[in-house]
C-alpha positions as CSV (number, residue, x, y, z in Angstrom):
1,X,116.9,205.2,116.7
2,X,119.0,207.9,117.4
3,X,122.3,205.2,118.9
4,X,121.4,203.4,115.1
5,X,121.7,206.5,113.4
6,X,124.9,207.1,114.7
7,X,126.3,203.8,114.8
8,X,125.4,203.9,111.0
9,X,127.4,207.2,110.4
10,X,130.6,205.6,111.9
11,X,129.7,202.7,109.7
12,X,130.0,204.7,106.6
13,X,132.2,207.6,107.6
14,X,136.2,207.5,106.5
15,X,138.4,210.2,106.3
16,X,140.9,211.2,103.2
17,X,144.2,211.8,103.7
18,X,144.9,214.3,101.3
19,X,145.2,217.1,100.6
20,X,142.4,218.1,100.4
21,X,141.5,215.3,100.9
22,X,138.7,214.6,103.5
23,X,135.8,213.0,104.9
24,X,133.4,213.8,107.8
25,X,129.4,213.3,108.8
26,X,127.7,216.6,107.9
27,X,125.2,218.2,110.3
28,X,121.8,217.4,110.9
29,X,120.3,220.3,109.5
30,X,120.3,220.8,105.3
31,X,121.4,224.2,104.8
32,X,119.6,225.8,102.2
33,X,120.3,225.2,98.6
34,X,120.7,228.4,96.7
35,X,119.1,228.1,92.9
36,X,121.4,229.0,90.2
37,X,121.7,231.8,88.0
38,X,122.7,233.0,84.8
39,X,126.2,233.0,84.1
40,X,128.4,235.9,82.9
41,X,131.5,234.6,80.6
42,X,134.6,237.4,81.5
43,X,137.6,237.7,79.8
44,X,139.6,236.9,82.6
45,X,142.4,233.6,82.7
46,X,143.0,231.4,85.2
47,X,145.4,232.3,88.3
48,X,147.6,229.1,87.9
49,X,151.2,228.5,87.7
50,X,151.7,230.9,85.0
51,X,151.1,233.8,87.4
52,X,154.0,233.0,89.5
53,X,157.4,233.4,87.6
54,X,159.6,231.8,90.1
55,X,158.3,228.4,89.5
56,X,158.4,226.4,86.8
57,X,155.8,224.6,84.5
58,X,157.9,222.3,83.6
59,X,159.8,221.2,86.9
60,X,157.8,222.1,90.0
61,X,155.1,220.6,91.5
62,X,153.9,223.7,93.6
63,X,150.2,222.7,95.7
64,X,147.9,220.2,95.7
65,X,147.2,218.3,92.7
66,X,149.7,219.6,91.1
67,X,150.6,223.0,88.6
68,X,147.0,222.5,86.7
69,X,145.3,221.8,89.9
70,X,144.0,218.8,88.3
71,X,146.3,216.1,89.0
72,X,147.8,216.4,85.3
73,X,151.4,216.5,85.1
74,X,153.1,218.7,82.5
75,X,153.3,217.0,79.1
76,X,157.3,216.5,79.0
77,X,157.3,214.7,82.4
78,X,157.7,210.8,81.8
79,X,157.8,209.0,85.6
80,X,159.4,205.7,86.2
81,X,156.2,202.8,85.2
82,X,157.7,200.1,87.8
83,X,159.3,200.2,90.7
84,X,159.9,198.0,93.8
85,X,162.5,198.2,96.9
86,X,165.6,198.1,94.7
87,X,164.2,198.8,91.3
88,X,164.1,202.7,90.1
89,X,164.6,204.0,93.9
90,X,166.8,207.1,93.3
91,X,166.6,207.7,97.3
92,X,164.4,206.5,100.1
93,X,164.3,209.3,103.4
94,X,162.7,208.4,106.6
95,X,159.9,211.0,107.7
96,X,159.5,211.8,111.7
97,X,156.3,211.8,112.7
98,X,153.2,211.4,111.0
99,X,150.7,213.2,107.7
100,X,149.0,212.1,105.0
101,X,149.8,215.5,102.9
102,X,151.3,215.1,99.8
103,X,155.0,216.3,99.5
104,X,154.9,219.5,97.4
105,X,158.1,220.1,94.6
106,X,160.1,223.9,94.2
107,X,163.2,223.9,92.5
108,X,165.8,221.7,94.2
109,X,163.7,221.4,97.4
110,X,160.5,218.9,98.7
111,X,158.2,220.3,101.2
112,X,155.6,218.3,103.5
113,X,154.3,218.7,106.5
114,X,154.4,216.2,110.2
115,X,153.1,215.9,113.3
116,X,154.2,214.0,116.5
117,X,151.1,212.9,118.2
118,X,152.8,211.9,121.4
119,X,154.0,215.5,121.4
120,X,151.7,217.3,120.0
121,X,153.7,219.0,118.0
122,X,152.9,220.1,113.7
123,X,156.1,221.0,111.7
124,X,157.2,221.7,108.3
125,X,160.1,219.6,106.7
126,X,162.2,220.6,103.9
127,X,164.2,218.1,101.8
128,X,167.0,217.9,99.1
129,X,165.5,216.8,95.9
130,X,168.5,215.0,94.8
131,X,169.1,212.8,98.0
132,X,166.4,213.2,100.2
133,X,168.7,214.9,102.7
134,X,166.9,216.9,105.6
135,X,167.5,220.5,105.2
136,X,165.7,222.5,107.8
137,X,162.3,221.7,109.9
138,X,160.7,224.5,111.8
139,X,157.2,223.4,114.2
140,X,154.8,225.5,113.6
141,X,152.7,224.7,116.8
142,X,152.5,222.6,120.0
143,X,149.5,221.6,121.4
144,X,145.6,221.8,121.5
145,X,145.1,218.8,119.2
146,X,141.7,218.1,118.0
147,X,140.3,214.8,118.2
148,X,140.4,212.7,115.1
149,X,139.3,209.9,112.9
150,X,141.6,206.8,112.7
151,X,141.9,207.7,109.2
152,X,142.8,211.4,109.7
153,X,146.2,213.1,110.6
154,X,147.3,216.3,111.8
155,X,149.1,217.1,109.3
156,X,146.8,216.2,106.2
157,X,146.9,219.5,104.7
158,X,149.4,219.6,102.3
159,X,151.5,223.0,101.3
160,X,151.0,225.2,98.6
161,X,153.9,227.5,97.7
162,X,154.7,230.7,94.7
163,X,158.0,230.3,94.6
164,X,158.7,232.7,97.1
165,X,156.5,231.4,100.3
166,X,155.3,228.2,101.7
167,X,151.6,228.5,103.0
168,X,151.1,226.2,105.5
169,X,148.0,225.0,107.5
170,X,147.6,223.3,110.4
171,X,144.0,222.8,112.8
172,X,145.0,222.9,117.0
173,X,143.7,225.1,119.5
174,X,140.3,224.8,118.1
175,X,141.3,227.1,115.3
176,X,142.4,226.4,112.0
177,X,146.4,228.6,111.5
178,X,147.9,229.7,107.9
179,X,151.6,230.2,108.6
180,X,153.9,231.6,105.7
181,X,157.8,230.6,105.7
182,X,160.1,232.0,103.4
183,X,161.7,228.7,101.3
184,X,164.5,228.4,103.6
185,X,162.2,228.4,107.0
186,X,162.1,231.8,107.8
187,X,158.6,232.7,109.5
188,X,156.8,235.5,107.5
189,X,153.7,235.8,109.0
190,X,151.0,233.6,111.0
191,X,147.4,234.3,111.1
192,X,144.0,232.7,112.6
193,X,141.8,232.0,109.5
194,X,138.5,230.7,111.7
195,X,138.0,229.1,114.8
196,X,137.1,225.7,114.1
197,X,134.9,223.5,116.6
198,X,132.9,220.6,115.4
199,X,129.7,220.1,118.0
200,X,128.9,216.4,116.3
201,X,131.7,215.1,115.2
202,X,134.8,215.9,116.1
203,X,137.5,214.2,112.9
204,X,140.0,216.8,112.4
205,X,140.5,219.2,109.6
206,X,142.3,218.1,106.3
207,X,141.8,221.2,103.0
208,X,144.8,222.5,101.5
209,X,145.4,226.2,100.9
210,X,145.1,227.0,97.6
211,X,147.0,229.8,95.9
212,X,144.8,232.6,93.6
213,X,147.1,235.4,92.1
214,X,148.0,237.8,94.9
215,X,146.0,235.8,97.6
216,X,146.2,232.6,99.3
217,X,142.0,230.8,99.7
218,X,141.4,229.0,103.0
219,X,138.5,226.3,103.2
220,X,137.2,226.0,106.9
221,X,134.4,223.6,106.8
222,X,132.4,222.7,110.1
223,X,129.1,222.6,111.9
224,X,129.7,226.4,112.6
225,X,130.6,229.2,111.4
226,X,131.9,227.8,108.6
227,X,133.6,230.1,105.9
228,X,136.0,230.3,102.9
229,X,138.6,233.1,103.0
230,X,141.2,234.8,100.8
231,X,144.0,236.5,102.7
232,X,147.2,238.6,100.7
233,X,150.0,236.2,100.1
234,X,152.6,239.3,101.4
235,X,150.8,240.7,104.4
236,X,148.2,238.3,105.4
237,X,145.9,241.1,105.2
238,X,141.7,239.6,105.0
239,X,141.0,240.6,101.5
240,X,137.5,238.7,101.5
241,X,135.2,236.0,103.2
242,X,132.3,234.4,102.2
243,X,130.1,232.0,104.7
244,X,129.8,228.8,104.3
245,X,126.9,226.3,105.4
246,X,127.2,224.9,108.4
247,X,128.0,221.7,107.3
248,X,131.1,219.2,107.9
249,X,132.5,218.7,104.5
250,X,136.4,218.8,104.0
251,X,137.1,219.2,100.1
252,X,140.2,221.3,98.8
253,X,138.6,224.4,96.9
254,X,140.1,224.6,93.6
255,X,139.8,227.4,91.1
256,X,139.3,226.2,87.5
257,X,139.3,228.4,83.8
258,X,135.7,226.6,82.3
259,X,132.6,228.2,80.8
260,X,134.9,231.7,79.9
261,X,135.7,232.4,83.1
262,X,138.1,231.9,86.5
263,X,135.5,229.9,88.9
264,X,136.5,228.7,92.4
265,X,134.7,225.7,93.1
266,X,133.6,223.6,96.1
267,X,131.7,220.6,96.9
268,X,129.7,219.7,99.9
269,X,126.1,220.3,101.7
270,X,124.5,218.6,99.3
271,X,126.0,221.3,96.8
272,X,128.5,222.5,94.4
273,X,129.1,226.0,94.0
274,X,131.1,228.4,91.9
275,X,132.4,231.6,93.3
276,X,134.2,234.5,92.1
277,X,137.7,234.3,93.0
278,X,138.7,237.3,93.1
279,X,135.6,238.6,95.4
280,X,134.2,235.6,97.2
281,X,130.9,236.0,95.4
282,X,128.7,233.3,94.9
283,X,128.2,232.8,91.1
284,X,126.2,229.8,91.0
285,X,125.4,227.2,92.8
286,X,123.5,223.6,92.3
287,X,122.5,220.6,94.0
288,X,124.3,217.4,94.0
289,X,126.8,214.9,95.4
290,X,126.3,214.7,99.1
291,X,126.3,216.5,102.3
292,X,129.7,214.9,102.7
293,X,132.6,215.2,100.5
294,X,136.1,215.0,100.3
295,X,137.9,214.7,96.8
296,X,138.5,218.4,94.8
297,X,136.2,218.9,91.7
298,X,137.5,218.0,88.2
299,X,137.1,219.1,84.7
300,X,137.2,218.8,81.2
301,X,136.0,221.4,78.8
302,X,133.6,223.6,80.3
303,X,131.7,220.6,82.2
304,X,132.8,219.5,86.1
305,X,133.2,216.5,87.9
306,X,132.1,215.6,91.6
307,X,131.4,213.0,93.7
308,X,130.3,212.3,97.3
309,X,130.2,209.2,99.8
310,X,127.3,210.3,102.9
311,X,125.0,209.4,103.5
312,X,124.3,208.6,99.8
313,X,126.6,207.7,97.3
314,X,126.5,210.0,94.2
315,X,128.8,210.8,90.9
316,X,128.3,213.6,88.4
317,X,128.7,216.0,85.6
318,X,127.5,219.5,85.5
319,X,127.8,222.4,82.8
320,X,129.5,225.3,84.4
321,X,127.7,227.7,82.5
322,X,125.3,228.4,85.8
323,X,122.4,226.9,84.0
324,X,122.6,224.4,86.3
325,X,121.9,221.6,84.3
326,X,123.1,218.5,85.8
327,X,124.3,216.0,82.6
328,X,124.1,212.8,84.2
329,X,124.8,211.4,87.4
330,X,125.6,208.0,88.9
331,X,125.9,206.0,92.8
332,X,129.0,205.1,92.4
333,X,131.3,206.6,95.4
334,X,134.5,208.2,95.4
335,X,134.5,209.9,98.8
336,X,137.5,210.3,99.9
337,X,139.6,210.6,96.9
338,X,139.7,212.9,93.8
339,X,139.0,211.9,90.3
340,X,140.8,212.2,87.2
341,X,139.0,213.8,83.7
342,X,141.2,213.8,81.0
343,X,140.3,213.6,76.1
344,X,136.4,213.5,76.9
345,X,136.3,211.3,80.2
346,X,136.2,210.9,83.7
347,X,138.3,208.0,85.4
348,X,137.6,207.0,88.9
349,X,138.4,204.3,91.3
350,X,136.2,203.9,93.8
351,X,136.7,203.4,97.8
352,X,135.9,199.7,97.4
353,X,138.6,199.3,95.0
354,X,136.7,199.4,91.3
355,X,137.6,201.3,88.9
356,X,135.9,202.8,86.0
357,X,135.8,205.2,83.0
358,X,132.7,207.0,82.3
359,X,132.4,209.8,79.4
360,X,132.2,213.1,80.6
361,X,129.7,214.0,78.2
362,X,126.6,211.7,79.1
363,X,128.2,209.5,81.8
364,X,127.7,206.3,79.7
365,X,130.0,203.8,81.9
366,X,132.6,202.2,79.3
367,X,134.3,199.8,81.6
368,X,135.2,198.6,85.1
369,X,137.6,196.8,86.6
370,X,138.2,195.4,90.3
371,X,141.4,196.3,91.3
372,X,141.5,196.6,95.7
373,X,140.4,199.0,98.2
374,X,140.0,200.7,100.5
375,X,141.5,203.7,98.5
376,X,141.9,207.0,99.9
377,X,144.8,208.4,97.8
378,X,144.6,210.6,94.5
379,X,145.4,209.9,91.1
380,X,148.3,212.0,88.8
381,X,148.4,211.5,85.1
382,X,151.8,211.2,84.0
383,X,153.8,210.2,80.8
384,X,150.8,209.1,79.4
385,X,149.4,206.8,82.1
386,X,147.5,206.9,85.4
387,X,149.1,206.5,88.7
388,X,146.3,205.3,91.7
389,X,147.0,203.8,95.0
390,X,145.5,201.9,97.1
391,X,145.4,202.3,100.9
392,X,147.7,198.6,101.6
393,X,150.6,200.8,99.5
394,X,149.9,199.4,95.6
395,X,149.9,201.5,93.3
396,X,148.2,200.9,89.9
397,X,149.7,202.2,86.5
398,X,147.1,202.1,84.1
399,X,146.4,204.1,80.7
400,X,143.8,206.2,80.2
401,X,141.9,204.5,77.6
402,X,138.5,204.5,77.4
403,X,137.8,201.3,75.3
404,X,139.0,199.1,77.2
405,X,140.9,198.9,81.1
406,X,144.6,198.6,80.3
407,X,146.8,197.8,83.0
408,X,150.6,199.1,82.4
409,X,152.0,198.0,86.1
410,X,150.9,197.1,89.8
411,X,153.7,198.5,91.9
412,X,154.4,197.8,95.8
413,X,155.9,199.8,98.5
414,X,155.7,199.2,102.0
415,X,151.8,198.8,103.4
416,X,150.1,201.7,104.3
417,X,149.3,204.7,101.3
418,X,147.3,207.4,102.1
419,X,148.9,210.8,100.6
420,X,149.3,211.2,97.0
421,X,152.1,211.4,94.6
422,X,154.5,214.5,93.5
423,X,155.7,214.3,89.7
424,X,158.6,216.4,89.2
425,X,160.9,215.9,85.6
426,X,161.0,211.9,85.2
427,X,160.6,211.5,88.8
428,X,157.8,210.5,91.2
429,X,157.8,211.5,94.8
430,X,155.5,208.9,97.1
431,X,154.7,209.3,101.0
432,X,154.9,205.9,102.4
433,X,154.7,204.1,105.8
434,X,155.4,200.3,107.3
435,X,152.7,199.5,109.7
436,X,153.1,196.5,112.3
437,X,154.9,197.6,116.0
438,X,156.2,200.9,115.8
439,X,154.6,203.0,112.7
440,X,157.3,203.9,110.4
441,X,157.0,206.9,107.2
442,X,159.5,207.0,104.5
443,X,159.2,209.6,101.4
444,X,160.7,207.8,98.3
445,X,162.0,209.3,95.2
446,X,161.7,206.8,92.2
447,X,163.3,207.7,88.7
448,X,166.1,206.5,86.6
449,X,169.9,206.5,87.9
């Protein structure tokens, strides 16, 4: 029983690329599940771009799913709709290495992260916007890789940056390392977040730091001691650090302005919970989605989208008023990738390929549509439509229309998609790669002449 049980979790077990993104077996053991309380509404507003005046609304493209958090890109931005190997290519840069992190936009420069498996070595790459032109890398570490799921890099993390910093993360030596570079390499500071050593299965590491006001919020998810931690974006000082369960889940935290107040919100063991972001305090927490997860949590209004892929499948809504009160839930699975909630609904496109819209409010399912999978990438909505790829390197253009699936474009670039898109201006920023004898990555920028 015990060779079928694992041969089952291999079965059903992929790992995100992302950004967050993320998928491992949990633990044997449920942790407990904590009941939730009443919730509090405080004046307070969301730490988001806002806070940070050396980036722009408008422009950049600053951390993982982008200024809002929520894979929304700003209002005025209008990406290119079609694209192929000589149509709307601006500039097309090969990548050393390998990552699935999604190439982060500040002013004039694109930031992602690599790693050389051969080597062993994790770096940080900084390129010209306008031509794609290499202009510094710095590694960050050599070394002490962790073992990893075919579907897992190590360099999946992507960066988050305030303008000022780059805060990077990378898992080796059995520890999971934030290092901080100034924007044109300089290292700031470096500092061990958790030690990070999975007894039952051993698939790497993959959340991305998330920026909070004055403090940057590591995720560091395992069957251990498993914690999330906030640590002052200047001096790397600990300002606070909450356990975890010890539970292998690998979802980006992300902090969210619904039901009044800032909440910082996770997904995993069986749970999602709300903290207070400025503390590390549990505000509420109930159960739901699955001891595995991967994507980052959604919103719309003051009600929050998850969804989980081990061992069950499980989509669903929740008010984020602490009440708890689950509004509907579903089995359909998007494990490894994020979601997209945007005028009332929630879109998703599942790791088998299908894609549906669902309203937020009661979860009634409106319509689906087979497009292909396996899909492992996360959506941006942009200029009006939706932007989702595919693992095999299509990416879908679709509106976000809930009577009826609307397909604007079905776009292909090489063969191999796992990290997902950048919208800066009228431009989209895609991390690509050409499978077949020696692995190839290329970062393309596609946008008008």
């Amino acid at each position: 029983m015990r060779t079928v049980m694992k041969l089952a979790a291999l079965v059903y077990f992929t790992f995100m690329a992302i950004g967050c993104g993320h998928a491992l077996p949990p633990s044997v053991a449920a942790p407990p599940v904590i009941k939730p309380v009443s919730l509090a509404a405080a004046d307070e507003k969301e730490g988001g771009i806002a806070d940070f005046p050396k980036l722009s609304a408008e422009s950049d493209w600053p951390w993982w799913r982008g200024p809002s958090r929520d894979g929304h890109a700003p209002a005025s931005a209008k990406p290119p709709t079609s694209w192929s190997a000589t149509e709307n290519v601006v500039w097309k840069a090969p990548l050393p290495g390998r990552g699935h992190s999604s190439p982060i936009v500040v002013g004039d420069r694109i930031f992602l992260t690599t790693a050389d498996d051969t080597k062993q070595e994790q770096a940080v790459l900084a390129l010209s916007r306008t031509s794609g032109k290499q202009h510094w890398r710095k590694d960050v570490s050599q070394g002490g890789f962790p073992k990893l799921h075919p579907k897992n890099t190590h360099a999946t993390p992507s960066i988050a940056s305030d303008g000022e910093r780059l805060f990077v993360v990378f898992c080796h030596h059995e520890t999971v390392q934030l290092t901080v570079f100034d924007l044109e390499g300089k290292q700031l500071w470096q500092k061990v977040v958790s030690p990070f050593r999975p007894r039952r299965y051993e698939y790497g590491y993959a959340p991305s730091p998330l920026i909070y006001r004055s403090t940057v919020i590591i995720a560091a998810e395992y069957d251990g001691d498993a914690a999330i931690a906030a640590f002052d974006r200047e001096s790397g000082k600990e300002i606070w650090r909450t356990p975890r369960p010890g539970n292998i889940s690998y979802s980006s935290p992300v902090v969210a302005h619904v039901a009044g107040r800032d909440q910082l919100l996770m997904s995993g063991a069986d749970q999602i919970c709300s903290y207070e972001p400025n503390g590390g305090k549990l505000l509420w927490s109930t159960p739901g989605t699955t001891a595995a997860t991967c994507g980052t949590i959604v919103w719309d209004g003051d009600i929050i989208f998850a969804s989980g892929g081990y061992p069950k499948a499980e989509t669903l809504a929740i008010k984020a008023d602490g009440s708890g009160e689950v509004l509907w839930k579903n089995n359909k699975k998007c494990y490894e990738q994020s979601m997209l909630a945007t005028g009332g609904h929630l879109y998703a496109l599942t790791d088998d390929g299908v894609a549906y819209c669902f309203r937020g409010s009661d979860g009634e399912q409106l319509w689906e549509k087979r497009l292909r999978g396996p899909v492992s990438a996360s959506p941006v909505l942009a200029g009006g439509n939706i932007y989702w790829a595919d693992e095999m390197g299509t990416v879908y253009v679709f509106k976000p229309n809930p009577e009826q699936f609307e397909l604007v474009s079905r776009n292909q670039l090489l063969d191999d998609s796992f990290a997902s898109p950048a919208v800066s201006g009228n431009q989209l920023f895609l991390r690509v790669a050409k499978r077949g004898g020696k692995r190839e990555e290329f970062l393309y920028c596609l946008g008008g002449k």
